[in-house]
Biotite code that builds the C-alpha atoms (Angstrom):
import biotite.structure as struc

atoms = struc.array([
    struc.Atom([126.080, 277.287, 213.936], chain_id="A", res_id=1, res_name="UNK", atom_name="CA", element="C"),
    struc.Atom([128.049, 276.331, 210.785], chain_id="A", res_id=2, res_name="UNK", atom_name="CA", element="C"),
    struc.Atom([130.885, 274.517, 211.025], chain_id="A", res_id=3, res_name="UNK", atom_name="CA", element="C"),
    struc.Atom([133.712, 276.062, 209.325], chain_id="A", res_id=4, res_name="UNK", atom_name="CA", element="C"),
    struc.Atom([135.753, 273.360, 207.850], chain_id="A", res_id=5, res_name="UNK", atom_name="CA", element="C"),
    struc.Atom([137.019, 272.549, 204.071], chain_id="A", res_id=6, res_name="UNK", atom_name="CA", element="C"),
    struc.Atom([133.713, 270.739, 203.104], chain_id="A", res_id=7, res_name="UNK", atom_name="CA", element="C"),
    struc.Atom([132.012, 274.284, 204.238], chain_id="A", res_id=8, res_name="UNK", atom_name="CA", element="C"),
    struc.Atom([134.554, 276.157, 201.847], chain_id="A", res_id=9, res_name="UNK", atom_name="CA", element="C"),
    struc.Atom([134.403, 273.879, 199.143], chain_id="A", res_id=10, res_name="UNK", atom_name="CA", element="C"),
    struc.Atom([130.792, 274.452, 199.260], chain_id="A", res_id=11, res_name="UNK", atom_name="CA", element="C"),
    struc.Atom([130.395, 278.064, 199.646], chain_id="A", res_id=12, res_name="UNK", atom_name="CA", element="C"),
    struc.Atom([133.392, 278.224, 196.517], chain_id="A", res_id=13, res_name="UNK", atom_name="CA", element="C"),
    struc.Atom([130.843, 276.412, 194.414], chain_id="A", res_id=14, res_name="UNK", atom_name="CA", element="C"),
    struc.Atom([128.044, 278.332, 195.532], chain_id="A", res_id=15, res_name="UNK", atom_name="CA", element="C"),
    struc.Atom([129.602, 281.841, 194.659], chain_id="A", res_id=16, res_name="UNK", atom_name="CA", element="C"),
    struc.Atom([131.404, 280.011, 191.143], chain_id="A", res_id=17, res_name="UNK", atom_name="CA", element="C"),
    struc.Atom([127.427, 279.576, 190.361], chain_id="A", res_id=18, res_name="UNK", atom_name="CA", element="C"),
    struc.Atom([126.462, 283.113, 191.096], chain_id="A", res_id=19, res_name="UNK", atom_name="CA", element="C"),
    struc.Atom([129.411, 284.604, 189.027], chain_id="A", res_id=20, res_name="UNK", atom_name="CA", element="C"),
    struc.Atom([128.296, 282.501, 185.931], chain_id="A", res_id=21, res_name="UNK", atom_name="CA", element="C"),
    struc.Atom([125.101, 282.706, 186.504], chain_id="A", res_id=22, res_name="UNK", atom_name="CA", element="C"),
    struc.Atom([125.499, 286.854, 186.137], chain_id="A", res_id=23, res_name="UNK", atom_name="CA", element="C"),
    struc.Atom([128.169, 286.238, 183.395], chain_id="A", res_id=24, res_name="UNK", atom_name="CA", element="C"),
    struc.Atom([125.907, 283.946, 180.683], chain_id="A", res_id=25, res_name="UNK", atom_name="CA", element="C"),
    struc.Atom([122.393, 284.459, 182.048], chain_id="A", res_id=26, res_name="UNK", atom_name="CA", element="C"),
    struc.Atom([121.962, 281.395, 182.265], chain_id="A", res_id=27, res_name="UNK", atom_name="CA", element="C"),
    struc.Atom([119.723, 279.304, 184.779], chain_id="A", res_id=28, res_name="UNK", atom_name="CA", element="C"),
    struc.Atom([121.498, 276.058, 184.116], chain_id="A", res_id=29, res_name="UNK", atom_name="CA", element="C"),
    struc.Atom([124.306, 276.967, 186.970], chain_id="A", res_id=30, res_name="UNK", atom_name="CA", element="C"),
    struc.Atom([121.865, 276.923, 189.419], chain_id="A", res_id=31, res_name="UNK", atom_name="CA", element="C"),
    struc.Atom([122.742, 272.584, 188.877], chain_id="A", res_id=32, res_name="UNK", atom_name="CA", element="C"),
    struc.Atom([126.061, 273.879, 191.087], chain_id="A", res_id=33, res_name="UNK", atom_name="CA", element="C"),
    struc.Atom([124.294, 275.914, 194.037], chain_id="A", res_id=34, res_name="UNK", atom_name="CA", element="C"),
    struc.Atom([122.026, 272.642, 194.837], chain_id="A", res_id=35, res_name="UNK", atom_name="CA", element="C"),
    struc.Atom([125.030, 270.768, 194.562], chain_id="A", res_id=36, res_name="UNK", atom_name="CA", element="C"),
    struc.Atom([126.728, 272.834, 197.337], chain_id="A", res_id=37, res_name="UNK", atom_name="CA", element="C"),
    struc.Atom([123.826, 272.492, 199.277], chain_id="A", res_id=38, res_name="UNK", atom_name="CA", element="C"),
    struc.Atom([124.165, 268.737, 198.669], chain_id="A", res_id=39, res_name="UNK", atom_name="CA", element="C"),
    struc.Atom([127.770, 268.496, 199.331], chain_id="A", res_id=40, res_name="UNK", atom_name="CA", element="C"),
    struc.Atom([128.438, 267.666, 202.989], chain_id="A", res_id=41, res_name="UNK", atom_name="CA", element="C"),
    struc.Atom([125.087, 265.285, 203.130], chain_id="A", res_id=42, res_name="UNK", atom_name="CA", element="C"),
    struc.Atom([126.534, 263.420, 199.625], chain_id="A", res_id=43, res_name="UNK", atom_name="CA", element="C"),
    struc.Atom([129.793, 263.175, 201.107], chain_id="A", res_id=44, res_name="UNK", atom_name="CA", element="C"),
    struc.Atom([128.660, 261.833, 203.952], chain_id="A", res_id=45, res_name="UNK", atom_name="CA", element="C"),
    struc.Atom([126.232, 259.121, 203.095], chain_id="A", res_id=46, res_name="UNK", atom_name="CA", element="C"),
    struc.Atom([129.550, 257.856, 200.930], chain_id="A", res_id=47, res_name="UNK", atom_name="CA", element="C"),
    struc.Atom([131.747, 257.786, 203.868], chain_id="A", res_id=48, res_name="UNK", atom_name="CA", element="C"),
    struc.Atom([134.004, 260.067, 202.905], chain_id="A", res_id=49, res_name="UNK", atom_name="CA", element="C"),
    struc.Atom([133.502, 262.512, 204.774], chain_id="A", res_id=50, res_name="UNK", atom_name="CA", element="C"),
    struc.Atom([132.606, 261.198, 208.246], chain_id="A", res_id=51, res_name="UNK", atom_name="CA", element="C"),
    struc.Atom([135.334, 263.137, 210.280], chain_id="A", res_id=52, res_name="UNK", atom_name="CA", element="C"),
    struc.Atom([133.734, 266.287, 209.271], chain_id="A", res_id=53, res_name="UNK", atom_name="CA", element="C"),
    struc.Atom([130.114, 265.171, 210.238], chain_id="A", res_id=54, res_name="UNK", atom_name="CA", element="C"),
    struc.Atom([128.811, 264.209, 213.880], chain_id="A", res_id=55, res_name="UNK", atom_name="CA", element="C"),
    struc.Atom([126.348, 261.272, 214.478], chain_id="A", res_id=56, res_name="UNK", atom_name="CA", element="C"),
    struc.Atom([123.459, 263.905, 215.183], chain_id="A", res_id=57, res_name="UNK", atom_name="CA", element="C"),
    struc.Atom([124.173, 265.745, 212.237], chain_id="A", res_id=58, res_name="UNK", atom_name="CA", element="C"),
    struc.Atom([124.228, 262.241, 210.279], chain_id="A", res_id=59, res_name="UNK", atom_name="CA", element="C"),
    struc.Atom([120.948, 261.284, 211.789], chain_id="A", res_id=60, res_name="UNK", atom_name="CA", element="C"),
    struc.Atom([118.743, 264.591, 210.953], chain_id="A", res_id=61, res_name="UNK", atom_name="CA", element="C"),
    struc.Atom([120.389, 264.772, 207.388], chain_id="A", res_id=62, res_name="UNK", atom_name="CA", element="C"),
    struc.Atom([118.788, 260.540, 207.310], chain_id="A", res_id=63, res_name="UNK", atom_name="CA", element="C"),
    struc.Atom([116.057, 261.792, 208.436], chain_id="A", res_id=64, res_name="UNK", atom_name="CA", element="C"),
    struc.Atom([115.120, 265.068, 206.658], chain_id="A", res_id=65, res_name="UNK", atom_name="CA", element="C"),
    struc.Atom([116.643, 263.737, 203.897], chain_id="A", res_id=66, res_name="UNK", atom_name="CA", element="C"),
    struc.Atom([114.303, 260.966, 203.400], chain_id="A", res_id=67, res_name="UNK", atom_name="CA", element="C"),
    struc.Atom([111.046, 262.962, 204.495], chain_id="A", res_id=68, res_name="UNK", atom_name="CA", element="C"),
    struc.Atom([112.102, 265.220, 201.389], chain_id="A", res_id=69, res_name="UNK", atom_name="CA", element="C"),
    struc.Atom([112.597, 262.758, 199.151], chain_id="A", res_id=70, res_name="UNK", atom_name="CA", element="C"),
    struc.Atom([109.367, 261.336, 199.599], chain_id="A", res_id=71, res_name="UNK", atom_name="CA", element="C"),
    struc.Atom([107.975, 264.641, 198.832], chain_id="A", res_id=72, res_name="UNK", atom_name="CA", element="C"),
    struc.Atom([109.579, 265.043, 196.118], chain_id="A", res_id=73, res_name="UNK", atom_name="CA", element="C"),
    struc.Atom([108.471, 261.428, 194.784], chain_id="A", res_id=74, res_name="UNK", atom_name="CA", element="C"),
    struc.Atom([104.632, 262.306, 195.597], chain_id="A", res_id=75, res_name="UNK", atom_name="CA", element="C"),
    struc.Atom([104.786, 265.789, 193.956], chain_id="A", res_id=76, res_name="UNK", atom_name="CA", element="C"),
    struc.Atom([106.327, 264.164, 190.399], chain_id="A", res_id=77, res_name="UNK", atom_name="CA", element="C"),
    struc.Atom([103.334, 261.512, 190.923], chain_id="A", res_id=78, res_name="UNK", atom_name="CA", element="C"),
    struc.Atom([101.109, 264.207, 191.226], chain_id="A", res_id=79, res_name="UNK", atom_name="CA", element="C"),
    struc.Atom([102.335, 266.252, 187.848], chain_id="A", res_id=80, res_name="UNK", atom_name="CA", element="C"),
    struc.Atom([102.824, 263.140, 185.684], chain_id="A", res_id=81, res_name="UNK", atom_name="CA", element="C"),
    struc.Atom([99.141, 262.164, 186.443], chain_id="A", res_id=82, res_name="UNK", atom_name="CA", element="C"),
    struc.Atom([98.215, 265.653, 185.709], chain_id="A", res_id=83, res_name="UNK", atom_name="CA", element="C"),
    struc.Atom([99.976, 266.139, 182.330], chain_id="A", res_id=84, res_name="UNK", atom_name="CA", element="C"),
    struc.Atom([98.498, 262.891, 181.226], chain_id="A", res_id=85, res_name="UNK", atom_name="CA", element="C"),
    struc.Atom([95.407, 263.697, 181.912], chain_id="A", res_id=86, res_name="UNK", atom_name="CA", element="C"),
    struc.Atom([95.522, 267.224, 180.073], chain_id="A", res_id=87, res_name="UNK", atom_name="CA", element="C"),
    struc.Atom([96.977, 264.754, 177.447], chain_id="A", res_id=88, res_name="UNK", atom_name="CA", element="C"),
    struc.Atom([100.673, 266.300, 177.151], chain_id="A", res_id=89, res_name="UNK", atom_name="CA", element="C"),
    struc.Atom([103.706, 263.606, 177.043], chain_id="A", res_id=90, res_name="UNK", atom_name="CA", element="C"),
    struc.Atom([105.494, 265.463, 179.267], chain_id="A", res_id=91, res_name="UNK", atom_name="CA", element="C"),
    struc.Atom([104.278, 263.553, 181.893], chain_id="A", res_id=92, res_name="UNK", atom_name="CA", element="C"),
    struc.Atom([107.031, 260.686, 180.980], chain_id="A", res_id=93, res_name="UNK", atom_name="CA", element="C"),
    struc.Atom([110.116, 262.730, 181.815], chain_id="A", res_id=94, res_name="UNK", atom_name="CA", element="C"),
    struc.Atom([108.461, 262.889, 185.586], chain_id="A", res_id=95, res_name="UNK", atom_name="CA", element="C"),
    struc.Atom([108.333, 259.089, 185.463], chain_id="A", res_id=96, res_name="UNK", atom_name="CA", element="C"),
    struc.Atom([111.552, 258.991, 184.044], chain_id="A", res_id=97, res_name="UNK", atom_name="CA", element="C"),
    struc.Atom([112.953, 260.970, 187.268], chain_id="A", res_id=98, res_name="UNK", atom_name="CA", element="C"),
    struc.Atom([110.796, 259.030, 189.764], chain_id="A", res_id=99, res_name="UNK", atom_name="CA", element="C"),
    struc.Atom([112.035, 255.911, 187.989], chain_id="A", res_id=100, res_name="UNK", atom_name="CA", element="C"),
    struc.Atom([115.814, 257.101, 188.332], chain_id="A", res_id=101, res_name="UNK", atom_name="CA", element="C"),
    struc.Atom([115.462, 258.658, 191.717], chain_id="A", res_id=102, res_name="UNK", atom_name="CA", element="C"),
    struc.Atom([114.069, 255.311, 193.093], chain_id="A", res_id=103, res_name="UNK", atom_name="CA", element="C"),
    struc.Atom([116.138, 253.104, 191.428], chain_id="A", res_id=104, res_name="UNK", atom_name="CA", element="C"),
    struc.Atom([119.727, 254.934, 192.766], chain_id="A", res_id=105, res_name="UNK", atom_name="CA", element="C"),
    struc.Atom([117.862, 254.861, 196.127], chain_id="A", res_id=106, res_name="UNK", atom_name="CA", element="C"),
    struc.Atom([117.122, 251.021, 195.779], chain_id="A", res_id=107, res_name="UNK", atom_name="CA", element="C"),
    struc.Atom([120.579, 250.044, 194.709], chain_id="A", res_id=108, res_name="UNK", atom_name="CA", element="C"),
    struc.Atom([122.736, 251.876, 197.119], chain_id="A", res_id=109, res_name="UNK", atom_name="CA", element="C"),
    struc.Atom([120.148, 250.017, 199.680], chain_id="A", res_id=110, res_name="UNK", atom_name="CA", element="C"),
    struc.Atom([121.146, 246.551, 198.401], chain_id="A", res_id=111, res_name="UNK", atom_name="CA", element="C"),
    struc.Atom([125.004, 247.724, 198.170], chain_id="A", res_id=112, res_name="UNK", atom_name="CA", element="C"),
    struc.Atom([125.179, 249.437, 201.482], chain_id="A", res_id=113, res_name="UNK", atom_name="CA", element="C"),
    struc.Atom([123.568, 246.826, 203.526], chain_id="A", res_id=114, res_name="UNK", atom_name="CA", element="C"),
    struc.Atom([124.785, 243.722, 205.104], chain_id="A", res_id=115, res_name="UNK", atom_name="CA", element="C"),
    struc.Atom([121.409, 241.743, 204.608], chain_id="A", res_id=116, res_name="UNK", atom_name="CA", element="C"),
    struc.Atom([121.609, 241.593, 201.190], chain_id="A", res_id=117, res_name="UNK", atom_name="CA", element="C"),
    struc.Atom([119.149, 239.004, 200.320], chain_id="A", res_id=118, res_name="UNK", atom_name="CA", element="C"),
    struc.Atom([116.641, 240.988, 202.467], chain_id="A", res_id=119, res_name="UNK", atom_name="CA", element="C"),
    struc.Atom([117.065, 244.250, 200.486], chain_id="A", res_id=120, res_name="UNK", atom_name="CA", element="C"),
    struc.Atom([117.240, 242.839, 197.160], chain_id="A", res_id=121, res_name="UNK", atom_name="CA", element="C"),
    struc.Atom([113.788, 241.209, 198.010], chain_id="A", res_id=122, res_name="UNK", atom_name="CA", element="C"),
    struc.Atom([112.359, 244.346, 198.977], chain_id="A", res_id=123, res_name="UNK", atom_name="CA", element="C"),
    struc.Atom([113.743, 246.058, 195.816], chain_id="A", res_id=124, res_name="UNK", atom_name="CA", element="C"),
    struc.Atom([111.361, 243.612, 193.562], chain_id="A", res_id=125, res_name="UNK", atom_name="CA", element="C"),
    struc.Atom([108.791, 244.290, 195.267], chain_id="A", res_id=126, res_name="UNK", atom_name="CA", element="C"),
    struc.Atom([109.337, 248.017, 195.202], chain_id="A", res_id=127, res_name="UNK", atom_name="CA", element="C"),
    struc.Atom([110.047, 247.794, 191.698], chain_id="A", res_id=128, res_name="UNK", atom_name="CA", element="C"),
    struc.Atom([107.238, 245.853, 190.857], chain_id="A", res_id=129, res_name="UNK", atom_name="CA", element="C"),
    struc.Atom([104.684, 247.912, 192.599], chain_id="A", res_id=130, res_name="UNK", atom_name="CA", element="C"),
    struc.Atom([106.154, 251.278, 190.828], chain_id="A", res_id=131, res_name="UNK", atom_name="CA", element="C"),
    struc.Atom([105.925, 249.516, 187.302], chain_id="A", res_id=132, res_name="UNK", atom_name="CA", element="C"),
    struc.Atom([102.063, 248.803, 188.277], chain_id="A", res_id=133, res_name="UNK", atom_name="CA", element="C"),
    struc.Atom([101.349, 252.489, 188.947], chain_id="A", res_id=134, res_name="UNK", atom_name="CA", element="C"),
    struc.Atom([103.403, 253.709, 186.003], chain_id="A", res_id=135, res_name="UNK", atom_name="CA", element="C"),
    struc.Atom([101.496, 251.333, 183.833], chain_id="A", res_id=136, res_name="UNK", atom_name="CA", element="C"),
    struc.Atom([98.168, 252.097, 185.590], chain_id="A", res_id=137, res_name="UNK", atom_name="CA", element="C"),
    struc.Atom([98.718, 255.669, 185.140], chain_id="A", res_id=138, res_name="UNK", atom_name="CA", element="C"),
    struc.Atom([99.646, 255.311, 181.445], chain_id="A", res_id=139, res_name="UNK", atom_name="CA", element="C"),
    struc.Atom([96.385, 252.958, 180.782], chain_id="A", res_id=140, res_name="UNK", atom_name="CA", element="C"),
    struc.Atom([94.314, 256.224, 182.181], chain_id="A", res_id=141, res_name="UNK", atom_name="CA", element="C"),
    struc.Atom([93.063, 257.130, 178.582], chain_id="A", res_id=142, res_name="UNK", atom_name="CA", element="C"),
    struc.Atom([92.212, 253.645, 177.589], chain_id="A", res_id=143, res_name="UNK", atom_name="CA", element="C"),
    struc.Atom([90.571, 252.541, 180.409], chain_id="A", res_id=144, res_name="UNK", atom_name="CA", element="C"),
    struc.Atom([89.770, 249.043, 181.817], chain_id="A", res_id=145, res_name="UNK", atom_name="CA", element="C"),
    struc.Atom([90.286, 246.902, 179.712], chain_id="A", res_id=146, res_name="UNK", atom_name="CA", element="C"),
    struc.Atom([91.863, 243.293, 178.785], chain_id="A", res_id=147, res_name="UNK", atom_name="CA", element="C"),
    struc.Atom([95.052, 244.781, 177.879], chain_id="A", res_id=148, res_name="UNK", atom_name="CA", element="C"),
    struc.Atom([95.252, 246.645, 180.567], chain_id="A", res_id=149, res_name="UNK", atom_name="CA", element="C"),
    struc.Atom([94.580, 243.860, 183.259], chain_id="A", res_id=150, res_name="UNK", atom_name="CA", element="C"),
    struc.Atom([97.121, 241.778, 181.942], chain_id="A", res_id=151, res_name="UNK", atom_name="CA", element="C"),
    struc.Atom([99.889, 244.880, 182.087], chain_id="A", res_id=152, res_name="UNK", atom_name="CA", element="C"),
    struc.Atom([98.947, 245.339, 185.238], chain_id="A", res_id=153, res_name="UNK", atom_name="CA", element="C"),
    struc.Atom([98.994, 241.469, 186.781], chain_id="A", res_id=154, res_name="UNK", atom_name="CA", element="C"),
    struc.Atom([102.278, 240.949, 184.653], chain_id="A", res_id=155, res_name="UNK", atom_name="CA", element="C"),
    struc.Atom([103.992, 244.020, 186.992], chain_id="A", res_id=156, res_name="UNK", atom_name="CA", element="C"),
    struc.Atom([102.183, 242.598, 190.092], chain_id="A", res_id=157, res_name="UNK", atom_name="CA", element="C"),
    struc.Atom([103.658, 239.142, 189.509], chain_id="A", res_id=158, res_name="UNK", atom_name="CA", element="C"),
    struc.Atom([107.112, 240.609, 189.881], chain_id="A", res_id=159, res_name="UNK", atom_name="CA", element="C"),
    struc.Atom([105.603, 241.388, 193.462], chain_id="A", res_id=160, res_name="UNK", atom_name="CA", element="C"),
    struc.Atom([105.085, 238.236, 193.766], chain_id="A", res_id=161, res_name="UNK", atom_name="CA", element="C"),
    struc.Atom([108.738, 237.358, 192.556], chain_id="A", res_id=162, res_name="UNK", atom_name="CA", element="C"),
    struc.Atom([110.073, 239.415, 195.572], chain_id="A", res_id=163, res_name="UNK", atom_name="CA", element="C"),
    struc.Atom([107.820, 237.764, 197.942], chain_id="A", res_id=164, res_name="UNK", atom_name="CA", element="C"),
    struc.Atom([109.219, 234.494, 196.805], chain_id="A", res_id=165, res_name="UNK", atom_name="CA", element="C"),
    struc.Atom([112.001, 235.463, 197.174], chain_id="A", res_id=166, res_name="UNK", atom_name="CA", element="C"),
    struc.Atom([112.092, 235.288, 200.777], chain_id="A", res_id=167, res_name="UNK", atom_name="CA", element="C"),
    struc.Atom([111.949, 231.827, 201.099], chain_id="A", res_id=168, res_name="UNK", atom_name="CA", element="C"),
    struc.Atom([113.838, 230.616, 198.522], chain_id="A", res_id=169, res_name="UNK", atom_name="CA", element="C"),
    struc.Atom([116.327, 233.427, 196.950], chain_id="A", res_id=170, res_name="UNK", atom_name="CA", element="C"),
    struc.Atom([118.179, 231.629, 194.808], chain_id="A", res_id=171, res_name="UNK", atom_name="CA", element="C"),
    struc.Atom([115.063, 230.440, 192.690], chain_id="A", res_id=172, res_name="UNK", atom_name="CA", element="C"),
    struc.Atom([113.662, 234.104, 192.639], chain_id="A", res_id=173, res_name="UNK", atom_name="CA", element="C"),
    struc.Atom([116.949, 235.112, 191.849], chain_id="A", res_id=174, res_name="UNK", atom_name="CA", element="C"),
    struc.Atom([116.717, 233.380, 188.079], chain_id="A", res_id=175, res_name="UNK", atom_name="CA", element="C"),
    struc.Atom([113.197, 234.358, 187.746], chain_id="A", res_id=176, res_name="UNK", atom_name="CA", element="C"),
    struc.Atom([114.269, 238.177, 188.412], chain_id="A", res_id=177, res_name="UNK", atom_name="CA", element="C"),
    struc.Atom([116.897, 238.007, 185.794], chain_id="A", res_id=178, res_name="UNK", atom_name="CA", element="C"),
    struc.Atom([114.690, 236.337, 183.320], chain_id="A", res_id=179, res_name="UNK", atom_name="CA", element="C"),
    struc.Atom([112.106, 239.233, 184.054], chain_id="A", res_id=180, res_name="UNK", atom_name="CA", element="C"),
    struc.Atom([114.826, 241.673, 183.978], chain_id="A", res_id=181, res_name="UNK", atom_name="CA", element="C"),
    struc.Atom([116.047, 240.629, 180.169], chain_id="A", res_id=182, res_name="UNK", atom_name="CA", element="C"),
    struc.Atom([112.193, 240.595, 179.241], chain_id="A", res_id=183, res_name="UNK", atom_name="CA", element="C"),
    struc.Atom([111.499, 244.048, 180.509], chain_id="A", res_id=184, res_name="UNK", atom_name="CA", element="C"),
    struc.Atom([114.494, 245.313, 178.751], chain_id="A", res_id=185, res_name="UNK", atom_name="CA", element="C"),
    struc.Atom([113.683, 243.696, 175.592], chain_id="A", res_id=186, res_name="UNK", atom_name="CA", element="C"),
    struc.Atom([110.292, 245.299, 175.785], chain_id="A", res_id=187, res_name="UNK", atom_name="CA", element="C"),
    struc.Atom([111.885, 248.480, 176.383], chain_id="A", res_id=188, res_name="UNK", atom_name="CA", element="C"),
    struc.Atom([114.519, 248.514, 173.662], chain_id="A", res_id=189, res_name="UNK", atom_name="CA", element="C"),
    struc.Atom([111.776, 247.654, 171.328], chain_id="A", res_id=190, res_name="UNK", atom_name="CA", element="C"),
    struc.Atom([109.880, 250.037, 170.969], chain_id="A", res_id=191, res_name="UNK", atom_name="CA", element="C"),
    struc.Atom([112.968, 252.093, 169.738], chain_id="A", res_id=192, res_name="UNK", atom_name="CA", element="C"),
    struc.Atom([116.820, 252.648, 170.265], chain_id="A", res_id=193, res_name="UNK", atom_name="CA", element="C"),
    struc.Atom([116.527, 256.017, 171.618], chain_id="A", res_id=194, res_name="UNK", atom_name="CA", element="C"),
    struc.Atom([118.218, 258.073, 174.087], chain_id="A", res_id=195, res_name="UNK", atom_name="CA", element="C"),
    struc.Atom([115.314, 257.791, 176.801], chain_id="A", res_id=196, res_name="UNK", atom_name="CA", element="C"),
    struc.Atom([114.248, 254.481, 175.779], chain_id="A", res_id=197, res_name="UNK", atom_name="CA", element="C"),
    struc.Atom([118.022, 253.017, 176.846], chain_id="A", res_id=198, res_name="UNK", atom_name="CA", element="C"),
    struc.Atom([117.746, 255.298, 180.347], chain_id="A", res_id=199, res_name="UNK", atom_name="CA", element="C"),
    struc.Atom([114.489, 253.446, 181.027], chain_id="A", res_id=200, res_name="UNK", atom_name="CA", element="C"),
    struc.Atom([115.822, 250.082, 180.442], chain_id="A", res_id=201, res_name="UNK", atom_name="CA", element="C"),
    struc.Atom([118.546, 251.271, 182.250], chain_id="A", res_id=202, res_name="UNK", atom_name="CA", element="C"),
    struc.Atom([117.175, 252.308, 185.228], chain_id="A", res_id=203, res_name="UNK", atom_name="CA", element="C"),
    struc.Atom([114.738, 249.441, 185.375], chain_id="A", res_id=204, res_name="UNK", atom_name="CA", element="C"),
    struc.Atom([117.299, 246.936, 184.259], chain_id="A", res_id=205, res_name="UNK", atom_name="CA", element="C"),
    struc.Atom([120.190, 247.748, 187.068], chain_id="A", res_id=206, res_name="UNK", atom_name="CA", element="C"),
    struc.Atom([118.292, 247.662, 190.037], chain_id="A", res_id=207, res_name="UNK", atom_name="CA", element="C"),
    struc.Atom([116.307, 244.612, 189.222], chain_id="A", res_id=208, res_name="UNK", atom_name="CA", element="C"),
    struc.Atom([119.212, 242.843, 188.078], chain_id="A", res_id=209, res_name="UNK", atom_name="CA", element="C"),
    struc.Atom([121.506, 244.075, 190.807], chain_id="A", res_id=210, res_name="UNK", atom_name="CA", element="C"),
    struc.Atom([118.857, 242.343, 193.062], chain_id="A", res_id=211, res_name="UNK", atom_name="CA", element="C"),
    struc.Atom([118.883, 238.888, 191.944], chain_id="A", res_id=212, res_name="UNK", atom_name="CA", element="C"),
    struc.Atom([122.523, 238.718, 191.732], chain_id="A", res_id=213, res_name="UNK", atom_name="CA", element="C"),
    struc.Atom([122.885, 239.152, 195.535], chain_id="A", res_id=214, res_name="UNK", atom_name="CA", element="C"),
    struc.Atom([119.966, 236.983, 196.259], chain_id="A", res_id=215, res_name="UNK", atom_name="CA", element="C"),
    struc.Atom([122.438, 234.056, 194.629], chain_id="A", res_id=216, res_name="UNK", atom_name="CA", element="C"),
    struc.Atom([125.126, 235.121, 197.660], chain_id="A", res_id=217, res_name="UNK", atom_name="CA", element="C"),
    struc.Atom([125.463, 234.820, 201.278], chain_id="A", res_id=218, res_name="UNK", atom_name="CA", element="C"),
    struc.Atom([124.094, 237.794, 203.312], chain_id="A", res_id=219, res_name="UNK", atom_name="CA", element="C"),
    struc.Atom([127.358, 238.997, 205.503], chain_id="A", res_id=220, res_name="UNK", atom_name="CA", element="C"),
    struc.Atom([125.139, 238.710, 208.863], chain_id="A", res_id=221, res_name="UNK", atom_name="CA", element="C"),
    struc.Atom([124.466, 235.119, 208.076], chain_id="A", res_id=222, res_name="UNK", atom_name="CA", element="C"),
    struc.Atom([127.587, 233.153, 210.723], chain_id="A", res_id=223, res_name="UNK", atom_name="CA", element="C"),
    struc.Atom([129.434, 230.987, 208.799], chain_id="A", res_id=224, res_name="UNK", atom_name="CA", element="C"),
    struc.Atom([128.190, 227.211, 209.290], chain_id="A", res_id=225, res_name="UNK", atom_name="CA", element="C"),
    struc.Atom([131.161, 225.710, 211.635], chain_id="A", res_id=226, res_name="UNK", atom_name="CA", element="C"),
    struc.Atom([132.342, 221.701, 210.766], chain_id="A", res_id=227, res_name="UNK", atom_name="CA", element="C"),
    struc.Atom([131.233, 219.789, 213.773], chain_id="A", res_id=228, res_name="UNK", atom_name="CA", element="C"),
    struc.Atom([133.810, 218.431, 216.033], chain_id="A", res_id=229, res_name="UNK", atom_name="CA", element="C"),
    struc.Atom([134.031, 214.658, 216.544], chain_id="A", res_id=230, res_name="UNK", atom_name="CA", element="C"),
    struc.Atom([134.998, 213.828, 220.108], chain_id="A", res_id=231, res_name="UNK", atom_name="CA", element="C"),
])
C-alpha cells in the first residue's frame, strides 16, 4: 500500500510535471524527472533526510533491491562497452564513463558514510584499481598482448596492491595513493583539456584521493587511547 505522505506528493507532482512537458515539447529528455520521482523517497532516504517518512523494512528492501539493481546495471554497461569496442565504435567510452561515475559516487559516499574509515578507503583502492585493470584490458582488446599492454595492466594492479597495503600501514599507503592519484590525473589531462577528459580525471581523481586522506585519520570506532593512572 502506498503511503500517502508529502514525499509521495512531491513525487507524483514531478511525475505528472514530466508527462505535461513531455506532451508539450515532445521531448524525451523529461523522462530525467519521472526516474527522479521514482528515485525520490529511496534518495532522500539514504541522505537521512527523510527517515521519519521511511520504516526500517522499507529502508532495508530499498538497500537491498537497490544494490541488486545496481549491479545489474554495472554488468549490462560492461557488457555494451565490450560490445561497441569490439564492432570498433567509440561509443563504448561514454559506458565506461558512467560505470566509472556510478562506482566512484558509490565508493565515496561508502568512505563518508562509514565509521571505519580506514577500512573503506582501503577497499576503495582496491576497487578502483581492479576497475582501471578491466577498463584498460578492455581498451587493449584490438592490440592484443603485448608489452605495452602488460605494463598498463600491472601498473593498475599495483594500485591493488596499494590498497592491500594499506591495511597494515595506512598512513604510508595513504602518500602512495595521492602520489598515484596526481599521476593518473596527469595522464588523464594529457591527452587533452576536454570536457570528458576533466570528468574522467574527475571521477578517478576524487575517490582515490578522498581515500588516502582518511587513511591519514583516526577511524571513529577506534576508543580513544586512555593516559594510564599512576597509583
Amino acid at each position: 500500500m502506498l503511503k500517502k505522505d508529502p514525499i509521495f506528493w512531491w513525487a507524483t507532482g514531478i511525475f505528472v510535471l514530466a508527462l505535461v512537458l513531455m506532451a508539450v515539447t515532445q521531448d524525451q529528455f523529461w523522462l530525467v524527472l519521472i526516474i527522479g520521482s521514482y528515485l525520490l523517497r529511496p534518495t532522500l532516504a539514504s541522505l537521512g533526510l527523510a527517515r521519519r517518512y521511511v520504516d526500517e523494512r522499507q529502508m532495508s528492501i530499498q538497500y537491498r533491491s537497490g544494490n541488486i539493481a545496481f549491479a545489474v546495471m554495472i554488468i549490462t554497461c560492461i557488457i555494451l562497452a565490450i560490445k561497441l569496442n569490439a564492432d570498433g565504435n567509440p561509443e563504448w567510452e561514454m559506458f565506461i564513463v558512467a560505470i566509472v561515475v556510478g562506482l566512484a559516487t558509490k565508493a565515496l559516499f561508502n568512505v563518508i558514510m562509514v565509521t571505519n574509515s580506514r577500512k573503506t578507503a582501503a577497499n576503495v583502492i582496491i576497487t578502483a584499481g581492479l576497475l582501471l585493470t578491466l577498463f584498460v584490458s578492455i581498451g587493449s582488446v584490438d592490440s592484443g598482448l603485448s608489452l605495452g599492454t602488460f605494463l598498463r595492466v600491472a601498473s593498475m594492479l599495483a594500485i591493488v596492491g596499494v590498497g592491500l597495503l594499506s591495511k597494515k600501514f595506512p598512513r604510508i599507503a595513504g602518500g602512495m595513493t595521492f602520489v598515484i592519484t596526481a599521476v593518473l590525473v596527469f595522464v588523464i589531462l594529457k591527452k587533452g583539456l576536454t570536457i570528458a577528459q576533466a570528468g574522467t580525471a574527475l571521477v578517478v581523481g576524487v575517490p582515490l584521493a578522498t581515500a588516502a586522506a582518511f587513511l591519514f585519520m583516526r577511524d571513529k570506532s577506534e576508543p580513544e587511547n586512555e593516559p594510564k593512572r599512576v597509583i
